[in-house]
Backbone bond lengths (Angstrom), bond angles and torsions (degrees), N, CA, C in turn:
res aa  C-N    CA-C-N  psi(-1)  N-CA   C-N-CA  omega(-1)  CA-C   N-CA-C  phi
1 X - - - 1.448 - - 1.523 109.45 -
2 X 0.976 110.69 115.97 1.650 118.25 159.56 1.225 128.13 -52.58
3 X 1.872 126.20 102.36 0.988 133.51 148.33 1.799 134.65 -13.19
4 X 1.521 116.86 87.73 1.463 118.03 -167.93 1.725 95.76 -94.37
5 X 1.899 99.53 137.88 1.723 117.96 170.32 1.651 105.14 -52.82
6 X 0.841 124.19 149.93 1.107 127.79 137.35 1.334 120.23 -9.49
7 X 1.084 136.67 -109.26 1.461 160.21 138.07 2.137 103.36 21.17
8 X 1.687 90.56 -48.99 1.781 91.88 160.19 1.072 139.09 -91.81
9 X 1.044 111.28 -7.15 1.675 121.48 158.03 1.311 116.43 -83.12
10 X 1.161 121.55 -26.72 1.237 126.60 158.53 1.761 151.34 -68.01
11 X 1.429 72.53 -22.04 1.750 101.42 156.80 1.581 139.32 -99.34
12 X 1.811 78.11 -7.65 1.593 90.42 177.62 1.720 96.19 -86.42
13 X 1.168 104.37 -58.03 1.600 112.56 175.88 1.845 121.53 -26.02
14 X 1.214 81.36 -47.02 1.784 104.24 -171.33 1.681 105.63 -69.79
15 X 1.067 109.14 -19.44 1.969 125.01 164.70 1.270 108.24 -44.47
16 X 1.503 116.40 -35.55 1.731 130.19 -165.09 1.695 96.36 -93.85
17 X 1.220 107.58 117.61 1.746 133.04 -169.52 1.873 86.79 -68.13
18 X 1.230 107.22 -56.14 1.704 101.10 175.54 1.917 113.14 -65.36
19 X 1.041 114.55 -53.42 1.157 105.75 176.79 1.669 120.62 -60.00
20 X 1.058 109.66 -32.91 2.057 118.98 -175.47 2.119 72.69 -68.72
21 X 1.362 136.07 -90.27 1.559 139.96 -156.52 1.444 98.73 -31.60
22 X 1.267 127.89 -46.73 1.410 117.42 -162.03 1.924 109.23 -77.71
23 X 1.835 95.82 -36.65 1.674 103.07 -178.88 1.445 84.46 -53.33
24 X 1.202 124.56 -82.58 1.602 122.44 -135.33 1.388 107.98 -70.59
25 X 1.412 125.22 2.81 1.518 123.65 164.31 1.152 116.30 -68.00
26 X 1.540 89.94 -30.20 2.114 93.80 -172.80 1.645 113.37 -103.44
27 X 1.247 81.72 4.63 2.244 93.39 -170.39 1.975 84.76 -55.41
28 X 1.071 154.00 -85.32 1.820 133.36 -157.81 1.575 102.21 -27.65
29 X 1.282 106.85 -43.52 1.451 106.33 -157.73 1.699 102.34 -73.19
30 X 1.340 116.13 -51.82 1.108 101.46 175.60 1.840 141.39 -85.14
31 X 1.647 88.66 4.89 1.456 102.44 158.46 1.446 125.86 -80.54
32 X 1.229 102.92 -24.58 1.581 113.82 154.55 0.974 133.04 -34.09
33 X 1.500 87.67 -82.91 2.098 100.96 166.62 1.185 130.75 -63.71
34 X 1.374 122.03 2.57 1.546 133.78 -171.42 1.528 93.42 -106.58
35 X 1.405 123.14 -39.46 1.311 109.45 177.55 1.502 108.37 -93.22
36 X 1.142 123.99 7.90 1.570 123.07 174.16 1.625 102.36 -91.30
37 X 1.241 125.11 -27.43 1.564 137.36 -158.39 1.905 99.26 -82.87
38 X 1.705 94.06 -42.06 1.534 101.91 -168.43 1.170 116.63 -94.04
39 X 1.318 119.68 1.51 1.706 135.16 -179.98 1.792 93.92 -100.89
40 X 1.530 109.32 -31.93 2.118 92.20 178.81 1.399 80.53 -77.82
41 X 1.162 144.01 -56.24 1.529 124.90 -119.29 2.155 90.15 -79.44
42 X 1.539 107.59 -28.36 1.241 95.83 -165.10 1.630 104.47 -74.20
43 X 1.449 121.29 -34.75 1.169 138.37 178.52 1.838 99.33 -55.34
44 X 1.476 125.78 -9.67 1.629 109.45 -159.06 1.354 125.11 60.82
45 X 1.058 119.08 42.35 1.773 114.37 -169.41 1.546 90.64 -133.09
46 X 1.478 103.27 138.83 1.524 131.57 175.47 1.418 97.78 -87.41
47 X 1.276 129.98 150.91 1.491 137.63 162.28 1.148 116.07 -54.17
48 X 1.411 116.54 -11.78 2.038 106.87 169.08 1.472 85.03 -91.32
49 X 1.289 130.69 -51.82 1.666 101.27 -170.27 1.459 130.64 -71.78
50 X 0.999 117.38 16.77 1.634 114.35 -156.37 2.199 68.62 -114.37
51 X 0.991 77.56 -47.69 2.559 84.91 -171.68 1.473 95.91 -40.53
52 X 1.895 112.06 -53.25 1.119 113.64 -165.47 1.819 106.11 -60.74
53 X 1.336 113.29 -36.23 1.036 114.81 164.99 1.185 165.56 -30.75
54 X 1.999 89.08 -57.62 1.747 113.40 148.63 1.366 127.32 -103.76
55 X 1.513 104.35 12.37 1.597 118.94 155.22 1.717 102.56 79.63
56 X 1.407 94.99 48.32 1.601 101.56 -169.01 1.685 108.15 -150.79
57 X 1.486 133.36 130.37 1.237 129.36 -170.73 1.482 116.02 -50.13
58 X 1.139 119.06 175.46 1.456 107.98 -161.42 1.429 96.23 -117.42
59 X 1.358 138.69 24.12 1.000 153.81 114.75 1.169 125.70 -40.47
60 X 1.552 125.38 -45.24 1.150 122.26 167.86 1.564 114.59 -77.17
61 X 1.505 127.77 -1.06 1.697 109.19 -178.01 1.625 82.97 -118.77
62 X 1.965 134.83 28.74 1.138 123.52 174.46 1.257 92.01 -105.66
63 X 1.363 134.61 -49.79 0.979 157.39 161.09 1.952 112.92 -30.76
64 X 0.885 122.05 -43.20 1.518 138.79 -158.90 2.159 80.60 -100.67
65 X 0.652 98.72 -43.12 1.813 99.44 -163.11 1.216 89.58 -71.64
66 X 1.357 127.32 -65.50 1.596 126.81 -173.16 1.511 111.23 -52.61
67 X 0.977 148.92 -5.32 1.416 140.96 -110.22 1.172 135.24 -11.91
68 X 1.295 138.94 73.96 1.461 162.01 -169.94 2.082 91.89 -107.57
69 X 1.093 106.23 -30.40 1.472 97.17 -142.19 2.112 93.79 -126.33
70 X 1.486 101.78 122.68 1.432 106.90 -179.85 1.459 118.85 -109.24
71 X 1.641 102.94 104.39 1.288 106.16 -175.30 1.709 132.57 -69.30
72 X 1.105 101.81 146.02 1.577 99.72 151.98 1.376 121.90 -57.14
73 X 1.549 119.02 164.22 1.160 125.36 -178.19 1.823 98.91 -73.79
74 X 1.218 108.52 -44.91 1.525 111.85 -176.02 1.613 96.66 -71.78
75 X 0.781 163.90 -69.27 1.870 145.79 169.72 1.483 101.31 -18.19
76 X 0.998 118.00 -48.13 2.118 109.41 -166.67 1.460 80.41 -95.86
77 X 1.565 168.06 -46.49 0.776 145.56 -173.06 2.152 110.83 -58.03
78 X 1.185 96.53 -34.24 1.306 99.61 172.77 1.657 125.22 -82.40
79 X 1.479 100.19 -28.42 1.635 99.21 161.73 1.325 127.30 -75.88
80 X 1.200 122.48 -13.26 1.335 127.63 -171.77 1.587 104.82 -92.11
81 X 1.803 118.73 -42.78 1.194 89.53 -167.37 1.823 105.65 -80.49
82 X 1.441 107.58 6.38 1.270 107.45 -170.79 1.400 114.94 -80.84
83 X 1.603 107.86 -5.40 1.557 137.84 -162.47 1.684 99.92 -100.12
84 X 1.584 113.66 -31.88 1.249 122.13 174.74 1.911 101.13 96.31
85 X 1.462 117.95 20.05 0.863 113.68 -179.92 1.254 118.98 -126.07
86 X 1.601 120.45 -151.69 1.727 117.89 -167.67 1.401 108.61 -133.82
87 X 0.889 123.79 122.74 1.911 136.82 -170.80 1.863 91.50 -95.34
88 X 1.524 104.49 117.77 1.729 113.95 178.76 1.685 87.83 -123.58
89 X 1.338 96.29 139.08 1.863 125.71 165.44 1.130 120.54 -106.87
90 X 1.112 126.53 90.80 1.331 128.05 159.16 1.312 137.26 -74.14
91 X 1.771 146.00 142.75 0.960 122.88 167.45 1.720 92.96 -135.59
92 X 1.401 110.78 121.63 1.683 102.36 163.05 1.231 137.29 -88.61
C-alpha cells in the first residue's frame, strides 16, 4: 500500500459531501489552532513552556492544540499575548 501526504488523505476525505459540511463547520476552530501551533513552534516553545507561560498545565495547551479542548475567549486571549501576538474578531 502506498503511503498518502497528509494533504491526500485529506482530499480524498473531503470527496464525502458529509464529511467536506462537518470540516468546514469547524474550519475557525481549526484555523485557530493551526495558527496557535505555528506561532509556538516559530517562537521555539514546547507546550510546557508556552503553559508555563500562560500559567496553565501543559495539558491544557495539548489538549487545546489537538482539539479535545474548547476555549474561552480569555484562554486564547492569554495564549496569544504569551505568543507575543494579537487575537482579531471578526464578524461579517
Amino acid at each position: 500500500m502506498k503511503n498518502k501526504t497528509y494533504q491526500q488523505f485529506k482530499k480524498e476525505l473531503l470527496k464525502n459531501r458529509e464529511i467536506k459540511k462537518l470540516y468546514e463547520d469547524l474550519g475557525p476552530e481549526f484555523a485557530i489552532i493551526e495558527m496557535v501551533i505555528k506561532k509556538r513552534i516559530e517562537k521555539g516553545l514546547s507546550q510546557k513552556e508556552l503553559a508555563q507561560k500562560v500559567g496553565t498545565k501543559q495539558s491544557a495547551i495539548s489538549r487545546f492544540e489537538s482539539g479535545n479542548y474548547n476555549p474561552s475567549l480569555s484562554f486564547l486571549q492569554k495564549v496569544v499575548e504569551a505568543l507575543d501576538a494579537k487575537l482579531e474578531i471578526a464578524l461579517k
